[in-house]
BAZASE-257984 format. One record per residue (C-alpha): residue in one letter; x, y, z. Coordinates in steps of 0.001 Angstrom, whole numbers, plus 500000, padded with zeros to 6 digits. Layout:
BEGIN
AXYZ/...
//
This chain:
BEGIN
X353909262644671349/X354075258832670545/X356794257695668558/X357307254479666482/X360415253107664566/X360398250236662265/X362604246623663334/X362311244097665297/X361153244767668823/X363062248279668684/X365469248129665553/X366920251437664335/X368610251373661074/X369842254328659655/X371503253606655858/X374495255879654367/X377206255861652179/X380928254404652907/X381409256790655709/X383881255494658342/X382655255124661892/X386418256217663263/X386407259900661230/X386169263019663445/X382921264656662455/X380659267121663875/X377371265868665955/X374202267870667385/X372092265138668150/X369288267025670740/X367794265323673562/X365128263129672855/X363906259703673982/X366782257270673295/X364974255406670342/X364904259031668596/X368569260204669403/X369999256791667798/X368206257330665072/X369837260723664178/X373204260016665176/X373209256758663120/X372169259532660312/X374571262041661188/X377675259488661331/X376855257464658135/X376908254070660100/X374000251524660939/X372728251470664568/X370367248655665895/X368849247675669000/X366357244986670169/X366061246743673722/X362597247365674062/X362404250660675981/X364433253046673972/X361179254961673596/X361278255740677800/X364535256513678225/X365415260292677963/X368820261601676829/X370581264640677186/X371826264901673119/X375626264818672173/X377090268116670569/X380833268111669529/X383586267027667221/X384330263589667831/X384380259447666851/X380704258313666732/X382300255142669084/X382797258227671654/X379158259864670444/X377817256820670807/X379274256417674514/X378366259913675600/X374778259666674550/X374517256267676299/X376261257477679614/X373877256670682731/X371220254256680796/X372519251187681145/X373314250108677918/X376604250334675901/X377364250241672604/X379215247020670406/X380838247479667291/X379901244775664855/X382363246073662573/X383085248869660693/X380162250492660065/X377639248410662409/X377217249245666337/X374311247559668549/X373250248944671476/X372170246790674460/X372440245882678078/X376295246189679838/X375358242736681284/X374331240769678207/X377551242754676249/X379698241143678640/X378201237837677822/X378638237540674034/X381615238417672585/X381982240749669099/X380993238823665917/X381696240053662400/X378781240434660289/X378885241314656748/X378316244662656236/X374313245582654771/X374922246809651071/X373608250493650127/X370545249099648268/X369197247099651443/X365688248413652670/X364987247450656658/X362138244875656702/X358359246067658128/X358223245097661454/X355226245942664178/X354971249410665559/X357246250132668753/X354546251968670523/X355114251912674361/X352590252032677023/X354342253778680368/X351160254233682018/X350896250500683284/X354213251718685828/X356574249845683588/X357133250052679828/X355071247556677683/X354381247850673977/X350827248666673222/X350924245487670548/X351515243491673934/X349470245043676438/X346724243087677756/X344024245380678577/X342159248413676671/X343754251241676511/X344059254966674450/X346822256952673479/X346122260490672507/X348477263594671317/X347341266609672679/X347570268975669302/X348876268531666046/X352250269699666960/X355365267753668498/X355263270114671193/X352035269943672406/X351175273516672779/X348246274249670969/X346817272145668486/X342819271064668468/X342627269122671661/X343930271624674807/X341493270474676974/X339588266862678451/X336452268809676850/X337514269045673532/X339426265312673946/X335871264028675080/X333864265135671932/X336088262613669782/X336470259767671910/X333149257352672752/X335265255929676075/X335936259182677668/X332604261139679015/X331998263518681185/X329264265875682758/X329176269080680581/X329020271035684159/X331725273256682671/X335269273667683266/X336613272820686843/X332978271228688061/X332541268257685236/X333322264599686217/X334998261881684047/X333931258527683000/X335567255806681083/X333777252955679479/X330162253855680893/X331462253479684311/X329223256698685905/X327820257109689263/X325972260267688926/X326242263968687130/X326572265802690398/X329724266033692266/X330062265296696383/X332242263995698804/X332787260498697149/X336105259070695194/X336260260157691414/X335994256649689098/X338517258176687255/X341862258950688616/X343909261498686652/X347917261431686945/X350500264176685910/X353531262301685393/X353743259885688543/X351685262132690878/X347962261868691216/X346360265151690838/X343901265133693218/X341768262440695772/X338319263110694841/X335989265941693695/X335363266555690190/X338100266401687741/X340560269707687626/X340456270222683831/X344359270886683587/X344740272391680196/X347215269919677689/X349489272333676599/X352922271096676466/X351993267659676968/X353609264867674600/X350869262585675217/X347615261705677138/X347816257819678355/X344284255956679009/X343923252980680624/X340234251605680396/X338886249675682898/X339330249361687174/X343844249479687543/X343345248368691320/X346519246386691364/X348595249332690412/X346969252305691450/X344866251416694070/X341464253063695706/X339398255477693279/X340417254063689922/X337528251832689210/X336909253095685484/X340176253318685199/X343314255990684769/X344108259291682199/X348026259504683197/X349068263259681045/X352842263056679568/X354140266340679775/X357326266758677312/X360692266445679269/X362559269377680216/X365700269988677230/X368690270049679035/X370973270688676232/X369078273068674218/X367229276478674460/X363682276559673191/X360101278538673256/X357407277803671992/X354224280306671176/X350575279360670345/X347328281059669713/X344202279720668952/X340895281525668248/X337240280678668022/X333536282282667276/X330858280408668393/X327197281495666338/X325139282904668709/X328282283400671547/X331345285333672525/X334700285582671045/X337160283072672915/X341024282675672928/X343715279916673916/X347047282025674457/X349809279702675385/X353915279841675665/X356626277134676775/X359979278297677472/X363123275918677892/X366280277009679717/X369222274819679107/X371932275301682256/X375658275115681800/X377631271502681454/X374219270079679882/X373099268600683062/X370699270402684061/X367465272888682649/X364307274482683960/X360888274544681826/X358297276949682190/X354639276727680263/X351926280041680866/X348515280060679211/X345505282060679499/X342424280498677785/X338521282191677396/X335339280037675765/X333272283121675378/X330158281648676300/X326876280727674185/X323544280837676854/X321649283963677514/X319394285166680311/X316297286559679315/X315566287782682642/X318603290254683001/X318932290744679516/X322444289610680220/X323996287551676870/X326899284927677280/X326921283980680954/X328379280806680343/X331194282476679934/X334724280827681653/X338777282192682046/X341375279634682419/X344801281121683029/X347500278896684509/X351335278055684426/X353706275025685336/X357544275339686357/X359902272032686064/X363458271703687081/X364933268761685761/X369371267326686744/X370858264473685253/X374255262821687056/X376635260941685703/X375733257812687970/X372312257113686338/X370174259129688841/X367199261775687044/X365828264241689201/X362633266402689132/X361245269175690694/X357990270703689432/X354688272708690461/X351701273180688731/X348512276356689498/X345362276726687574/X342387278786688314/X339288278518686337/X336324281602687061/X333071280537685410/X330459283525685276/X327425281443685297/X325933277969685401/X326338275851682254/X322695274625682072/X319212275954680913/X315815275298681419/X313292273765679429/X311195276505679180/X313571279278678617/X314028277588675111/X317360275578673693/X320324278543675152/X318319280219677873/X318168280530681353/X315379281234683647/X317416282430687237/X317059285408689311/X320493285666689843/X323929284513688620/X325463280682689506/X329171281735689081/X332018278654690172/X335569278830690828/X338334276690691053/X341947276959692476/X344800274346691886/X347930273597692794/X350876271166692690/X353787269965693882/X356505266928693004/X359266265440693058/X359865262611691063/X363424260209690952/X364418257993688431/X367480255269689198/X368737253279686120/X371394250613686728/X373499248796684145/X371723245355684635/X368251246958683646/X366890247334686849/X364819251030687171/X363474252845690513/X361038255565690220/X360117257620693657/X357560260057693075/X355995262591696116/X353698265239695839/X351123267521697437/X347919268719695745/X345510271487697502/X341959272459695393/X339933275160696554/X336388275638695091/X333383277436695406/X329803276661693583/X326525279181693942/X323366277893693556/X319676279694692512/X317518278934695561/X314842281681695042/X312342279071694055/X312657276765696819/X312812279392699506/X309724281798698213/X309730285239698471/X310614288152696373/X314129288529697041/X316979286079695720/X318063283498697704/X320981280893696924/X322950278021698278/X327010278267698296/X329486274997698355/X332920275352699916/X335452272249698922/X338655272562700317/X341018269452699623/X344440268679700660/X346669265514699843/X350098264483700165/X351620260833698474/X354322258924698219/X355155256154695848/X357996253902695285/X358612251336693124/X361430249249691443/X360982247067688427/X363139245402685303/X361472244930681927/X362183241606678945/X361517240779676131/X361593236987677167/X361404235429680715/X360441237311683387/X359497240799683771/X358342242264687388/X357562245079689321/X356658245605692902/X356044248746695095/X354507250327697888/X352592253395698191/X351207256099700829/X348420258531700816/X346844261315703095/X343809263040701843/X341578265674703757/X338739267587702518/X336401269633704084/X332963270654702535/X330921273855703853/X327364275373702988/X325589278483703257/X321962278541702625/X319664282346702805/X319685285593701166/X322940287374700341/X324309288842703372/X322307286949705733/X323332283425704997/X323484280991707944/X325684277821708047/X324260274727707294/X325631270779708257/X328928269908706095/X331334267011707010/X335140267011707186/X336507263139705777/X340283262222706560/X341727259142704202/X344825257375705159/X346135254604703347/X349141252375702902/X349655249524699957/X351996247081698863/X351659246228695016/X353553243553692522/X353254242273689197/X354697239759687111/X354705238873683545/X356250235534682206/X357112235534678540/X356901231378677966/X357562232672674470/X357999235370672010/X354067234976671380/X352744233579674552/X353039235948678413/X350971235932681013/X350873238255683827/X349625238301687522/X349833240519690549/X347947241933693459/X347796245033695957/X347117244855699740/X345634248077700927/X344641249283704192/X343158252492704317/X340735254625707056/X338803257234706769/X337902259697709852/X335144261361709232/X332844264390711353/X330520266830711127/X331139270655710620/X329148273357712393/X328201271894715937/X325480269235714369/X324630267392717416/X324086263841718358/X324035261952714739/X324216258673713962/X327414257800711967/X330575255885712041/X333633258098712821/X335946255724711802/X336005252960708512/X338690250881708141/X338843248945704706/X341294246314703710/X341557244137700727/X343170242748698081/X342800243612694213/X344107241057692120/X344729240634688557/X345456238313686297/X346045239224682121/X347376236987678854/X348515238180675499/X349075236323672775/X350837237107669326/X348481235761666640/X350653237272664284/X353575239378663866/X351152242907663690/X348230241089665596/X347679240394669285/X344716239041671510/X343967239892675217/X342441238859678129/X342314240520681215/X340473240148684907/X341115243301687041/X339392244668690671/X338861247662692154/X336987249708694788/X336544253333696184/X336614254501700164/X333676254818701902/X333017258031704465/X330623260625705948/X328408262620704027/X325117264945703959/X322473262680704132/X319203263289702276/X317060266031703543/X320390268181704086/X320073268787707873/X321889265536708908/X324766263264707805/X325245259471706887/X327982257312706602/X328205255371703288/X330274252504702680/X332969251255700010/X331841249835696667/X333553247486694827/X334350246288691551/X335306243106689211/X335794243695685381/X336597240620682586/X337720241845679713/X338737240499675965/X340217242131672937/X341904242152669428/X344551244283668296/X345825244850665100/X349136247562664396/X350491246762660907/X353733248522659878/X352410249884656418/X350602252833656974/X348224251762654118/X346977249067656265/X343743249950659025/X344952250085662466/X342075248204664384/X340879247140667607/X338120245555669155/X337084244873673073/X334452243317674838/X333951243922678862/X332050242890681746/X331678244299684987/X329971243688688377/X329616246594690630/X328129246482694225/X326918249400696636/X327497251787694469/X328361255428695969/X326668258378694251/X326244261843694671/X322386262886694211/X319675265794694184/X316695265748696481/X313412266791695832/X314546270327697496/X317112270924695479/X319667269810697633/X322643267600697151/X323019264441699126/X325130260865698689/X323763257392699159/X324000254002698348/X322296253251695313/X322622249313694602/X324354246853692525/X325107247165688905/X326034244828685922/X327895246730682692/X328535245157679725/X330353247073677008/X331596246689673214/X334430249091672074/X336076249419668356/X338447252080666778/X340058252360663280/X342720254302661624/X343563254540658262/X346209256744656390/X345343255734652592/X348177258725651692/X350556260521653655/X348253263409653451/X345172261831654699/X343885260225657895/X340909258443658774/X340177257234662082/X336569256304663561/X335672254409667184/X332448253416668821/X331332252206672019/X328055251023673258/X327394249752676890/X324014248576678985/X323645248753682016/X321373247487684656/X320856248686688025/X319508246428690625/X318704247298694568/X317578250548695994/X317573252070692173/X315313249773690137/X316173251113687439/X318079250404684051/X319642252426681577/X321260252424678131/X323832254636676427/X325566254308673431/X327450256920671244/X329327257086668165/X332497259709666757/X333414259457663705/X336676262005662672/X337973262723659420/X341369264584659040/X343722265931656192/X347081267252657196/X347849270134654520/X351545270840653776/X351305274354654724/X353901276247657481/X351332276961659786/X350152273245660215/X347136273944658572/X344193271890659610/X340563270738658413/X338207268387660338/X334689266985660438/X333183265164663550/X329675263251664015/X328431261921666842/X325597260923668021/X323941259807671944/X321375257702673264/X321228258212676805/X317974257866679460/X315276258770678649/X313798260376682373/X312639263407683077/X314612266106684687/X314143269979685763/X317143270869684513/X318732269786680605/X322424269608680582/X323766271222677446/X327422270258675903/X328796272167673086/X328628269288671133/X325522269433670276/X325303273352671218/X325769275938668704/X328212275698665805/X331592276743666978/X334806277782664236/X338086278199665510/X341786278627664278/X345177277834665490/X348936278662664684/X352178278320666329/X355895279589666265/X358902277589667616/X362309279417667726/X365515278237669588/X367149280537671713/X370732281365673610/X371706282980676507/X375610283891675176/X375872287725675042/
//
């Protein structure tokens, strides 16, 4: 979840009586992000503990348990950080680098008296998914942090899902296709509805590791996740091809390796007019002896019962889809700094039916001879290394291996003729392996960098069947092979506590080998396209004020080109990389006193050329062209408001145009609005009551088929709890 403190930069004061800081005492501070675990052991210890190191918040700690000093607490919770702490004197410690301790001797300081209340300072929220920590006050660019659920642990909670995270935020869209087939957006950069062989415009992270190339987006269910990172806008400089509306990076909460835990959740909902549907979901922590070490283990099993019927069959419900899935993470921590993890991920999604209906079968019917069932299988693999050394410096190596296997079936009855049912079928199969490393050292003042290099090998292969069940023949489908290799830097140069600018770039050379399945013959396409460029970017922040910031920000990006079905279906095409160049401007505004609105306000611009989209011909079947050049401009605000403790209000809006120029002439407008309202009750089973209302302007062409998202579908009710108990393994 995201965690602020109050102080300067990151200053942690915790106030007590006379307590001594050299008495013997009991500690059980857990693990915890470092900014967290100072906070409690100043607590536990009676003794004041500050810190102007700005990321505490993304450095994990294994906890301190024991009788002891809290100098030698204070030490052992430190241990393989890089940071130390100073006595000031006898009830004062400050924790910061080994290298700047070295440089200023101790100081007495009189001691704070008992009545002294810290001073409001700017929230400490930290942004990790720009590859280095950077406070979101600071961070030049849009971006949106989001907790899963309503608890700290993630599991459960109202928003398990990108679906349900999409009906509440205006800068995160997506297809309504259904789970495992819908496609992301961010900011109203969108290609097309239907999904092919081109890049996604979204890329979507777990951890460091991308989970998958292209296709549509997995839908990896958010339980145990401490937060959901997104980063609006094309992030070509750091993460390269395919991330041209930008990045969702998903937190998943660290694995304890000091205490025992699990963690139950289950979550119910009716929908009128639908089936029943369940979220089932468990997280269990193992702590290993010497506190060094600990596996964590997360199993759900999720149904939305389903709301359209087929009048045809008589069959009620077929939208009906099962999620089941579970993730295993083995974490070890040594002594000399070094953080190592080992994790997998698998998710399969079965969806009985298609989640569309036809005009004419009225508002939650379909009209379709037979059933359009999908499936989806996911799975990976990381590993993921984390070096901190005394001076501040950090390296992060992350690998991992992603495979997605899908399946789609179509209703072809009416395009074919004939009595009997005939369909189409879409094989994906999609492999990738990546490797990442980067090094990088964070300031307050001066300068801050990062560079890096990166490596990537993605294959898919895409298959179709067209004819009558059992007697299906093979028709054309293309095998594309991406290889690519980057080298990446940025800078940032604080000339000042208000004033820092920051600049980088990323040199990428990638090819894709493309060919054609199922013995096409003599085609016309390019087996091999080679793209290199260079994304640059260039971003300034400036500190109006001590709780307000403004932003600039000009960022690339682009997607790889490759071979595809061309239109007509019985041939292929080659289609070439698009590009893109975004200018961006914003206001942010993160007071201290929670009675003060938390606000912000951005204004974009973007230029996209030969843009890459997966289409529908006038048969029905799916093809991928080059559509023309497009111009976006785009206005996004948010506020949040907590007028008590008990009540939050919180409301965001964005409204883009765009215009379409070249083979599409065509233009388009969409704008939508969310408004939430939400009242935490003081009850034990986190009680919750919300109210949501939205509304969508989108274009106004016809179209045989009407997309249907349960936001504006039937009314749905649901209901959550959740139990957390620790656990031991002592007989």
């Amino acid at each position: 979840m995201i965690r602020s403190s109050l102080t300067a930069a990151l200053s942690i004061v915790a106030l007590s009586g006379g307590a001594m800081a050299t008495t013997q005492r009991p500690f059980a501070v857990p693990p915890s992000s470092l900014d967290v675990a100072i906070v409690t052991l100043g607590r536990q210890a009676g003794v004041d503990i500050v810190s102007t190191e700005r990321d505490l918040p993304t450095i994990r700690v294994r906890g301190v348990r024991g009788v002891m000093d809290v100098e030698n607490a204070l030490a052992l919770l430190l241990r393989g950080t890089g940071l130390q702490g100073r006595r000031l004197d006898a009830r004062s410690f400050r924790v910061e680098r080994r290298s700047m301790a070295a440089l200023q001797p101790p100081r007495e300081i009189p001691p704070l008296p008992v009545a002294a209340q810290p001073v409001p300072t700017p929230l400490n929220i930290v942004v990790t998914a720009a590859k280095r920590p950077s406070s979101l006050l600071r961070f030049p660019a849009g971006v949106t942090l989001v907790t899963p659920g309503l608890t700290e642990t993630g599991v459960g909670g109202d928003r398990s899902s990108f679906n349900e995270m999409t009906d509440r935020l205006p800068v995160m869209q997506q297809t309504a296709l259904g789970p495992g087939r819908n496609k992301l957006f961010i900011r109203g950069i969108a290609d097309s509805s239907f999904n092919g062989p081109t890049q996604s415009t979204v890329s979507v992270y777990f951890g460091d590791v991308q989970l998958g190339y292209n296709g549509p987006d997995p839908d990896l269910r958010l339980h145990d996740v401490e937060r959901v990172e997104i980063l609006e806008g094309p992030q070509g400089t750091l993460y390269g091809a395919g991330a041209i509306g930008g990045i969702i990076r998903i937190v998943p909460n660290a694995v304890n390796v000091t205490d025992n835990e699990a963690v139950f959740s289950l979550k119910t909902s009716m929908t009128h007019g639908g089936g029943p549907g369940h979220d089932v979901a468990g997280a269990f922590n193992l702590a290993l002896p010497a506190h060094e070490a600990g596996l964590r283990a997360v199993v759900y099993d999720a149904v939305d019962g389903g709301y359209i019927d087929d009048p045809l069959t008589g069959v009620n419900d077929i939208n009906r889809s099962h999620v089941r899935g579970g993730r295993l993470t083995g974490r070890l921590l040594s002594d000399d700094g070094w953080d190592v993890e080992l994790g997998g991920l698998y998710q399969r999604i079965d969806n009985r039916d298609g989640q569309y209906v036809q005009s004419a079968a009225g508002f939650a019917g379909i009209e379709a001879l037979g059933p359009e069932p999908s499936e989806s299988d996911f799975s990976q693999f990381r590993v993921v290394l984390n070096k901190m050394w005394d001076s501040g410096l950090r390296l992060v190596s992350a690998s991992g291996f992603v495979a997605r296997h899908s399946s789609e079936l179509f209703d072809a009855s009416r395009l074919a003729g004939g009595p009997d049912p005939t369909f189409y079928w879409s094989y994906r199969r999609n492999h990738s392996v990546s490797q990442e490393l980067r090094l990088y050292r964070s300031r307050d003042l001066g300068l801050s960098w990062l560079v890096g290099a990166a490596l990537l090998d993605s294959r898919e292969r895409n298959t179709r069947e067209f004819g009558r069940d059992g007697a299906a023949q093979d028709i054309v489908g293309v095998l594309n092979r991406t290889r690519s290799v980057a080298l990446f830097s940025e800078l940032s140069w604080a000339f000042s506590p208000r004033l820092s600018v920051t600049g980088g770039g990323r040199l990428t050379a990638a090819r894709t080998d493309s060919d054609p399945l199922d013995g096409l013959a003599a085609s016309r396409y390019v087996h091999g396209i080679e793209t290199t460029r260079l994304d640059p970017t260039l971003a300034l922040s400036w500190l109006a004020a001590p709780d307000l910031s403004v932003y600039g920000r000009f960022q690339t990006g682009f997607r790889t080109g490759g071979l595809a079905v061309a239109r007509g279906g019985g041939r292929v095409a080659t289609f070439k990389p698009d590009a893109i160049s975004v200018l961006e401007a914003g206001v942010r505004s993160l007071p201290t006193d929670p009675r003060l609105p938390r606000l912000n306000l951005g204004i974009s611009y973007a230029r996209w050329k030969d843009i890459q989209a997966d289409l529908i011909d006038r048969s029905g079947f799916p093809y991928t062209a080059t559509i023309g050049r497009a111009r976006i401009w785009s206005v996004e605000a948010g506020a949040n408001w907590s007028p008590t403790p008990r009540w939050d209000l919180g409301g965001s809006l964005l409204y883009s145009y765009n215009r379409i120029s070249g083979a599409w002439r065509t233009s388009r407008r969409a704008k939508s609005v969310v408004w939430q309202k939400r009242r935490r009750w003081p009850c034990p089973g986190g009680c919750v009551t919300a109210c949501r209302l939205g509304a969508t302007d989108g274009p106004s062409e016809r179209k045989p088929l009407m997309l249907v998202d349960r936001f504006w579908g039937p009314a749905n009710i649901s209901t959550w709890c959740r139990a957390t108990m620790p656990w031991s393994t002592a007989a």
